[in-house]
C-alpha positions in Angstrom: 9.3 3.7 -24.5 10.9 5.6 -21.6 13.4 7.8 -24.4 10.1 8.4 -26.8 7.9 10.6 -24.0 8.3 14.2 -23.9 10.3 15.7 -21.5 6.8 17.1 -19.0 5.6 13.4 -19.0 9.0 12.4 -18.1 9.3 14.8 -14.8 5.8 13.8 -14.1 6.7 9.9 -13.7 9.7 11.0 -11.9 7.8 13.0 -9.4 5.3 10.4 -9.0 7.6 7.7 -8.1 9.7 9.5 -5.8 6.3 10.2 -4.3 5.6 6.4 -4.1 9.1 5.7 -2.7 8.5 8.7 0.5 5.0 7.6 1.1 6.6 3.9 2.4 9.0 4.9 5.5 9.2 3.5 8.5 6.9 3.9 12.0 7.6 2.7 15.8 5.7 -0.2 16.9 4.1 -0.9 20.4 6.9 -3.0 21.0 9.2 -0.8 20.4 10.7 -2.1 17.5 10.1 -0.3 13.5 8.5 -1.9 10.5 8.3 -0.7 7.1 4.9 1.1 6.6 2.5 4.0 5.5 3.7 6.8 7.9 0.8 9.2 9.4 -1.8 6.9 9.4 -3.1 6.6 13.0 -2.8 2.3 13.9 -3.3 2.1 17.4 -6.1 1.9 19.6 -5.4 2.7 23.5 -7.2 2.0 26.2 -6.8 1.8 30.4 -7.5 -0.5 32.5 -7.5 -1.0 36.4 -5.2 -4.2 36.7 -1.3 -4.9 36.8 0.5 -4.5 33.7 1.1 -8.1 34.3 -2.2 -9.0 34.6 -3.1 -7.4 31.1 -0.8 -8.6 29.5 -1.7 -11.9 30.2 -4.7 -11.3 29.3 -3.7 -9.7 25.7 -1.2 -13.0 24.9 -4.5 -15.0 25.4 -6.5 -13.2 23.1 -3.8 -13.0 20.7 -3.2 -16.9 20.5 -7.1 -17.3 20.6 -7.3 -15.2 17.2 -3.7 -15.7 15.3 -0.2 -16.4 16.3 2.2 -15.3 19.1 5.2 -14.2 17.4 7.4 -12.4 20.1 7.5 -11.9 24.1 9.2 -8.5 24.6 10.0 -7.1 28.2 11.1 -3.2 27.2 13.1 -1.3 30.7 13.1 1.8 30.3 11.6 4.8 32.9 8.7 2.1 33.1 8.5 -1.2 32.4 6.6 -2.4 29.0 5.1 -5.5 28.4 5.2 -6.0 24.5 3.4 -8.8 22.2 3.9 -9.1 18.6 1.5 -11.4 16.7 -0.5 -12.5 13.0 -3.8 -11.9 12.9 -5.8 -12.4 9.8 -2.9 -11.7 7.5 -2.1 -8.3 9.9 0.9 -7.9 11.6 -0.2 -7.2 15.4 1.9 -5.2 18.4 0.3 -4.8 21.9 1.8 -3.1 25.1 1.2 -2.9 28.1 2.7 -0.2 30.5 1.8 0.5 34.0 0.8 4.3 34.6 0.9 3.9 37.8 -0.4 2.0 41.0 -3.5 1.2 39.6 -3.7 1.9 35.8 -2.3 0.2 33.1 -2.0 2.0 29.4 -3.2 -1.0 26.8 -2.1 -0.1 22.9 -3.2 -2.2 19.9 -1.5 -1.7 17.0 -2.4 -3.3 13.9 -0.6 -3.3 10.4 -1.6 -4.6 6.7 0.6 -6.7 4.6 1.1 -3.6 2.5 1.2 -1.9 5.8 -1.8 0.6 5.7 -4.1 0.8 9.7 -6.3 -2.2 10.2 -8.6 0.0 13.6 -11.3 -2.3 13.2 -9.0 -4.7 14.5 -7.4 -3.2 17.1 -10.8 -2.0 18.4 -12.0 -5.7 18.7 -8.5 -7.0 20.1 -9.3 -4.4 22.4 -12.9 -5.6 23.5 -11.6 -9.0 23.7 -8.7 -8.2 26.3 -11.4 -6.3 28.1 -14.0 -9.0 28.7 -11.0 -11.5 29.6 -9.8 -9.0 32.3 -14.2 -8.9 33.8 -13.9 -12.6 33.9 
């Protein structure tokens, strides 16, 4: 089939899967790591909170064994210290961090992933409310 079409629908198919082939790359995680995924697509959801990194954390692992599965416990050193959880949720691959701004502020991100890797927000929105009301309580 591929030897009967002419030459313009060739280049077209071409173009089209090498298209297909640059639209999958690969994007940083929360934790630090990379998966394989749609590139410039925004994932994440941040949010501060007054509490120790420690203390939201915490508070993020619960929520994250309350919905899905706790994959991976990740302690990143760099300039700051980062708390980092990778999960299942629903099918979706799940990354939060945690990373103290300073004294009093902690940076929250919730990153959430398809299995064919598009953004699930929706997601990391509610992940988000949930690590909120466990931090009021």
């Amino acid at each position: 089939m591929w030897l009967h079409l002419p030459q313009m629908k060739k280049e077209f198919l071409a173009v089209i899967a090498g298209l297909a082939i640059v639209a999958t790359g690969c994007v940083d995680t929360a934790s630090g790591r990379k998966t394989a995924a749609v590139p410039l697509v925004k994932d994440q959801f941040q949010s501060r909170y007054e509490r120790p990194a420690v203390q939201v954390i915490q508070a993020a692992k619960e929520v994250l064994m309350f919905n899905g599965t706790l994959l991976n416990e990740t302690t990143i050193h760099d300039t700051n210290t980062v708390l980092a959880l990778e999960g299942r949720v629903n099918q979706r691959k799940v990354w939060i961090s945690a990373e103290q701004e300073d004294s009093k502020v902690t940076l929250v991100v919730v990153q959430a992933r398809t299995q064919g890797g598009g953004s699930d927000l929706d997601l990391c929105r509610e992940l988000d409310k949930q690590i909120a009301l466990k931090l009021v309580r």
